[in-house]
Structures are given as C-alpha cells and as structure tokens.
N, C-alpha and C positions, 0 to 999 in steps of 0.2 A: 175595660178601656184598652183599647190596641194600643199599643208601643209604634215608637219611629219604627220602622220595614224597611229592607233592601230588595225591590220588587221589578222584576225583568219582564219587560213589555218581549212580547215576539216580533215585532213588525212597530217601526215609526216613520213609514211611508205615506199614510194616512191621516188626513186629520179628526177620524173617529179616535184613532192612537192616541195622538198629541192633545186629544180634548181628556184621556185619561190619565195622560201622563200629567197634564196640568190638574188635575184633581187631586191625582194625590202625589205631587211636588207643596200644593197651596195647605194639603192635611200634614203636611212635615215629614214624608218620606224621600227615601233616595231613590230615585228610578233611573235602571237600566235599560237600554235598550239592545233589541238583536237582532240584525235584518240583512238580508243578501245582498242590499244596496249598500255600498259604501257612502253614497251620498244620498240625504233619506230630507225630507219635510222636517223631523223632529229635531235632526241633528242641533242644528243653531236653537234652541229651546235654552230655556234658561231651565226650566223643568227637570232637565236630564242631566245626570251624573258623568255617564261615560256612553258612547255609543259604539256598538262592536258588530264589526262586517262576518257575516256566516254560510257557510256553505248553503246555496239554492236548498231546501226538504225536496222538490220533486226531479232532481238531479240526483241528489246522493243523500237518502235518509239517514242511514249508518252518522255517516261524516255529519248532518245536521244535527244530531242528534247529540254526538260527541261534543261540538262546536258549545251546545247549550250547557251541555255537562261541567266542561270546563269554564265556562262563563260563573256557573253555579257555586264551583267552589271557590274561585277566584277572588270572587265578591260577596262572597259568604251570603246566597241570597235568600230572605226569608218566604219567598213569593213568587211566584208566575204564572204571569197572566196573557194568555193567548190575545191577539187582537179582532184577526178575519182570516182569509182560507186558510194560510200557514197552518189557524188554530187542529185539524187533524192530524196534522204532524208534532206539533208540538206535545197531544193529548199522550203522545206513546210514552214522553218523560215518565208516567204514571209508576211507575215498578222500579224505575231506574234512579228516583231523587233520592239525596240523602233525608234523614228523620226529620230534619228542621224543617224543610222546603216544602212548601203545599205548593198544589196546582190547581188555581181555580177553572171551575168549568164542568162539563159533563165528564164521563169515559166515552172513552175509543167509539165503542161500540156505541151509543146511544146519541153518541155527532155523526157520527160517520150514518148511519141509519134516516136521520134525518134530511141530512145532503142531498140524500141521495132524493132524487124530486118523484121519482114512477114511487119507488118505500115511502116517502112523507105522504102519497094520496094514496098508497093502497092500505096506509095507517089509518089515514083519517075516515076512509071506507069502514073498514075494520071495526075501530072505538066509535062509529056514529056520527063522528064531526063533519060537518058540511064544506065540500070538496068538489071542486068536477070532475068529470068522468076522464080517466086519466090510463094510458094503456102505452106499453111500449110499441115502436113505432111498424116493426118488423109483422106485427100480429095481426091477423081475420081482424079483433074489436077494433084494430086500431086504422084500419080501411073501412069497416063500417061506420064509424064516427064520424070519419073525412065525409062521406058519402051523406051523411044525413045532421050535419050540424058544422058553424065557423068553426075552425079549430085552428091548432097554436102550434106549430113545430118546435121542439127544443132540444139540445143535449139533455139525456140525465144528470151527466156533471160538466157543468157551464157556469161562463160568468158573465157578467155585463151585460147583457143581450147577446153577443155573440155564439151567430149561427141559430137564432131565432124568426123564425117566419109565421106571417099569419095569412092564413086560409079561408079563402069564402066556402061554404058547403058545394057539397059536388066538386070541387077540383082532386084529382087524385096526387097521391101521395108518387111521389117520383122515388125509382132506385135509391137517390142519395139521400131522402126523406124516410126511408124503409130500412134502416140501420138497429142494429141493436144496440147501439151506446144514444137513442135518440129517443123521442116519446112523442106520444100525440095525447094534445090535453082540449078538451070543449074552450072554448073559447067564450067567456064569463064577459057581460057588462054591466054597468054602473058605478057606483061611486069608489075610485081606488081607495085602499088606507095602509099605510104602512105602519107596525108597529114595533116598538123595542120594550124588553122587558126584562128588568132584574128577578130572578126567581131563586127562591132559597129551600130546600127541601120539598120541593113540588109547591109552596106558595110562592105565591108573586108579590114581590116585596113595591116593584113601582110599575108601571106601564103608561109610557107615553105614545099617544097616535098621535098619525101624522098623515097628510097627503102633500104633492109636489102639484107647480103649477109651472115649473120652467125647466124642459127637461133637456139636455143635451142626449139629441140619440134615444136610448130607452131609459138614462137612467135623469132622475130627480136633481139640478141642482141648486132648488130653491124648494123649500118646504115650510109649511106652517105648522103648526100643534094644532090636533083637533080636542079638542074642550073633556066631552064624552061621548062616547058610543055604546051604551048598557051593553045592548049584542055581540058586539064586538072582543067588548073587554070580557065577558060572562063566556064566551068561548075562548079564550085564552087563556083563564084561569081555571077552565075546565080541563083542556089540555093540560096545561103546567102540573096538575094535579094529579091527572091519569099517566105522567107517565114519569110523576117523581121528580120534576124535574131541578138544576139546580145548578144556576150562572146564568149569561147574557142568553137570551134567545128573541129572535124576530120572526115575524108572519108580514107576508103580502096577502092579501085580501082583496073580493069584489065584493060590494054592499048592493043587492038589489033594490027595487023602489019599497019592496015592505021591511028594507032593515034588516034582512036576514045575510048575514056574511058568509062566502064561502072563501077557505084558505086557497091560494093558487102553489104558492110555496113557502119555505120553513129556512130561514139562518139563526143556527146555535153557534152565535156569535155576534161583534158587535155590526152596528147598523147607525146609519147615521142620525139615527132615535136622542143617540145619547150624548147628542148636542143641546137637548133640552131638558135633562136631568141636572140639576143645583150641583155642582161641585162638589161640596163636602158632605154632601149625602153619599154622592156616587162614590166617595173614596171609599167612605166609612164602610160601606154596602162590600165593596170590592175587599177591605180588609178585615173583613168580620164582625163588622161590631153592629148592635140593635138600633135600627130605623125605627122609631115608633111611626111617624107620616113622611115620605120624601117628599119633599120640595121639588118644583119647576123653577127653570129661570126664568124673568121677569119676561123676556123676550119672545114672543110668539112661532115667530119667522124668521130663519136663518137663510145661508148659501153659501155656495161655495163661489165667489165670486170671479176669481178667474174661469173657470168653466163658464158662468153665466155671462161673463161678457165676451166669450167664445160666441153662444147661443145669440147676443145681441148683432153682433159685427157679421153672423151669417143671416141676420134680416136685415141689412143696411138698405136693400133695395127698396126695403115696402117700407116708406116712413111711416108709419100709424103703429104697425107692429115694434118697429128698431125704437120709437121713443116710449112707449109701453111700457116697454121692457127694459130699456135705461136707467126710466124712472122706477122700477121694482128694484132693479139693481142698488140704483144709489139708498134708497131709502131704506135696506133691508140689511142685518148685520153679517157680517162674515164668519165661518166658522174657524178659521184661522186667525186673523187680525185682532189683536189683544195689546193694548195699548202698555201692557207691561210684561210684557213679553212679545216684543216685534218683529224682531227679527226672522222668524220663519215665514212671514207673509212679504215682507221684501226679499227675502232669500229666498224665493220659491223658485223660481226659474232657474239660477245656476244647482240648487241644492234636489236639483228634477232633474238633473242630468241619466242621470241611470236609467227612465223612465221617455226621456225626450231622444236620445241615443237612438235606440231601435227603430222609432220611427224615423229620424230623417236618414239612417246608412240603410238599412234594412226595409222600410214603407211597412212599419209592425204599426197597428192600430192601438191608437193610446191605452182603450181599457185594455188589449193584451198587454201592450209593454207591463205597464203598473202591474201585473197579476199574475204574466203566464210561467212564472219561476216558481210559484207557492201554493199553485192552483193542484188543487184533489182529484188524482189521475183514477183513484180504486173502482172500482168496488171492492178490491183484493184486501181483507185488512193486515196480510202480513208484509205486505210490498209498501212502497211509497207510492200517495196519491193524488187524488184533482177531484174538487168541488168547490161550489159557491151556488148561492141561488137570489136571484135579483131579481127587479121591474123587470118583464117580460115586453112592452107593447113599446111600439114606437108612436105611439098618436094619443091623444088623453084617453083615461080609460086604459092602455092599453101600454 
C-alpha cells in the first residue's frame, strides 16, 4: 500500500493535468504544481498544495531544469509526474533527482523517439504495425506519394494542427512543403479513434478509446468512449509490449471498413483519454500500487465546454447546425466543472491570461499561445526541445 506522496505535476495548464491532480488530491496526496505560467487553470484547485512559476524548458533548459530541482528539494518531493509536451524536458530530471524522487514515465530517449512522427512510422514499418506510408517531405518517396495518392502535410514536431495541410493526389508539393523539419504521410480514411493508455513494464494496465464529434479547428472538443475495438486495443498492447513500454502513452488511429487500424501518430504522454479513467484507479496506477481491473467513469461523453461553445457561436448563422450543437453541449459533462471543486471552471478566463495575452497584443493563435513555450524543438537530444503529435484533419475523418 502506497503512503500519502508529495508529487509535482509539470504543467497545470491543462485540464488533462487538473483531471490528475484531482486524482490524486481525492487518493490523499499533496500535489505540486510547476509551470511557466504564472496564472495556470489549476492554480485556484482546491487539489493543489502550492503552485510555482518556472522558467519556459524551450527557452532555457539548464534554468528549467534547475527551477525543478529546487522545487524538488524544497518540498521534499516523493514523485514527478510529467503532464504533455514540457514531458521531454522534464524526462532529463532522470540522473539528476535525489534517491527518494522517482519520475514517472519512459526515458529520454524512448519519448523523444516516439514524438518524433517520420521515427514513430518508420517504427511501426519496422516492428510490422499497420501505419501509412510516411516519408520526409524534402525526399524523391515523398513527391511520389504526392503524385500518386491524398496526402497530409505536417511538421515532424508539431502541435495542434498547426502548419498541417491536406492534399488531393497530383497537386505538387511547393518549396515550403519540401522542408526537412516536415513530412509527407498518405492520407488514411475511415473511422477516427483516439486512445490513452496506462502501461506498466510493457503491459497495459487500462486502455480507454475514444472518438470526437465536435471539433474546434483540428482538435476534439467533445468526445465519447468507444466501448471496444478487439483490433484496436490488440495492436496497442502489441506495441506496449514490443517495445517495453511504461507510463501514459496515446495513438491516433484510422479504422478501415474491415476493422483494421492503422496508427497516424504516437503521444507518450497524457491525452485527453484520461478524462474517462475512475479516479482512484488513475491515482493508484500513477503511484504504484496493483490495479487488479481499472474502472471507467460512469460518464460516456465529456468536453471541454468553453471551446465548444466557441465551435457553437461560430455556427450561429445556420440554425439547424448552432441548436445541434447547443444541445450536445448543454447535455454533455465538462471536463473541468466539478461541483466540489469549482472554482477553476469560473476562474477560467482571468486564470487564461497567460494564454489569452499573446493572442489579443501579439494575434498568436490560441493552440500556439497555450503550447509554444513547452513545445519539443529536437531532434537534438542534448539541446532543449519541441514536440507533440495531435488530430491531424480539419473535417471528420480527418
């Protein structure tokens, strides 16, 4: 039986974060939090102990690095737990923590590898897994693909959709499309599925699927639980398997019409999966102790509701579609709003300043504000770096 923890979240920006920190605040731990924003979503949490402002990671590693250090001893931490991009930054702690302090998650090298989106499908070539044809963007394969099938423009390390473009067959790839930090991947349809998955020593402890049905832009912010997918989840834990694996890790997925899934991209980290993981499993899970079965919460269908009544008020012109979608909204639960613990769904607005800033002085586009300070610059693993890998399509499907 695990003991009370003193366990430093990297990032409570997010409410993938704040859905962990409420896990295990509810299992009886202290949680910290550490994030470049001085005013963060988590802050007002009744969850969190203390929240501390930290040097940008893709600014100044060294200094982030330090920033955590001292956090570490401060608060005598027993734990740390990466959240989303920061998590390759934070992975470098590894060599540098005192005896006490684990870090959960992969190594360096086996996140960073995965990020990277041209490595994740020349992997999944590799060990066998079903993948599209996937080529960096600079390359002869990667003009013949354009030339003889849809395909998908993207950063190798990117977030949000940005700087994503989709391609009918035959259009040529342009100068600025023919980069080498960029890729060219076939472009995959049928059924999307996202998933999140706890994995412990290369087994998969839980795995919950998901697809979205109301998306702002490229990404998801309304999503259901898919029940089961045999093929789905039998290639996940094939992965998880082959390659050891052990912490949060997510797959974006296309499901043809015979059920065969192919990976588009790989986050070894959290996803907003684990919004529908039971609480006190997820804590237990996070702080080492034996799951014999995880639990789902009772609730099928989450959202993020501000976003989604973003997506509602930019349909107001086509009434069929704005009441639609009102009515998904009203009816479906938030992933912030917690009727005992409220205050970060009222206090979203001012406690998003850090985030809301850039875009009205600057016209910085929301998923960058939220992201472009923590985001995975490498491929270099001795420098400080930038990745994430997300919903790639702007239209269903895609």
């Amino acid at each position: 039986m695990v003991g009370t923890m003193n366990v430093l979240l990297t990032l409570g920006r997010l409410a993938k974060g704040l859905e962990l920190a409420r896990s295990l605040h509810r299992a009886g731990h202290r949680v910290i939090i550490a994030d470049p924003f001085r005013w963060h979503l988590s802050k007002p949490s009744r969850a969190i102990a203390k929240s501390y402002q930290v040097t940008a990671p893709n600014s100044d590693l060294e200094q982030y690095l330090h920033n955590l250090l001292e956090i570490i001893e401060r608060d005598a931490i027993d734990l740390v737990v990466p959240v989303s991009e920061e998590a390759l930054y934070a992975s470098r702690l590894a060599s540098r923590l005192p005896t006490r302090t684990g870090l959960y998650g992969p190594a360096f090298e086996t996140m960073a590898h995965l990020h990277d989106k041209l490595a994740f499908a020349q992997k999944c070539k590799a060990l066998g897994f079903a993948a599209p044809e996937t080529y960096a963007a600079h390359t002869e394969a990667a003009r013949d693909l354009a030339a003889r099938s849809d395909y998908v423009i993207k950063p190798m390390h990117g977030c949000s959709g940005l700087g994503v473009a989709l391609r009918s067959r035959g259009q040529p790839l342009s100068d600025q499309d023919a980069q080498p930090d960029k890729l060219v991947q076939r472009r995959l349809h049928g059924r999307q599925i996202s998933s999140f998955s706890v994995a412990r020593k290369g087994k998969v402890q839980v795995t919950a699927l998901y697809e979205g049905d109301v998306y702002l832009g490229t990404v998801s912010v309304r999503f259901k639980r898919v029940q089961t997918l045999p093929s789905v989840e039998r290639w996940i834990a094939e992965f998880i398997s082959a390659e050891a694996y052990d912490g949060f890790i997510s797959f974006d997925f296309f499901v043809d019409d015979q059920g065969t899934p192919s990976a588009i991209e790989c986050n070894p980290r959290l996803t907003s999966g684990v919004h529908l993981i039971d609480r006190d499993d997820l804590a237990a899970a996070v702080t080492g102790s034996d799951i014999q079965a995880f639990r789902f919460k009772p609730n099928k269908t989450f959202q993020d509701a501000h976003a989604a009544l973003t997506v509602a008020v930019g349909a107001i012109t086509r009434p069929l579609t704005y009441f639609k979608l009102l009515g998904k909204i009203l009816t479906t639960k938030d992933v912030v709003f917690d009727w005992r613990d409220p205050l970060p769904f009222f206090l979203m607005t001012p406690m998003s300043w850090d985030t809301i800033r850039p875009g009205l002085f600057e016209g910085v586009p929301l998923a960058d504000a939220v992201t472009r300070d923590i985001l995975w610059q490498g491929p270099n693993p001795t420098i400080s770096g930038q990745e994430e890998v997300s919903y790639y399509g702007a239209e269903p499907g895609y």
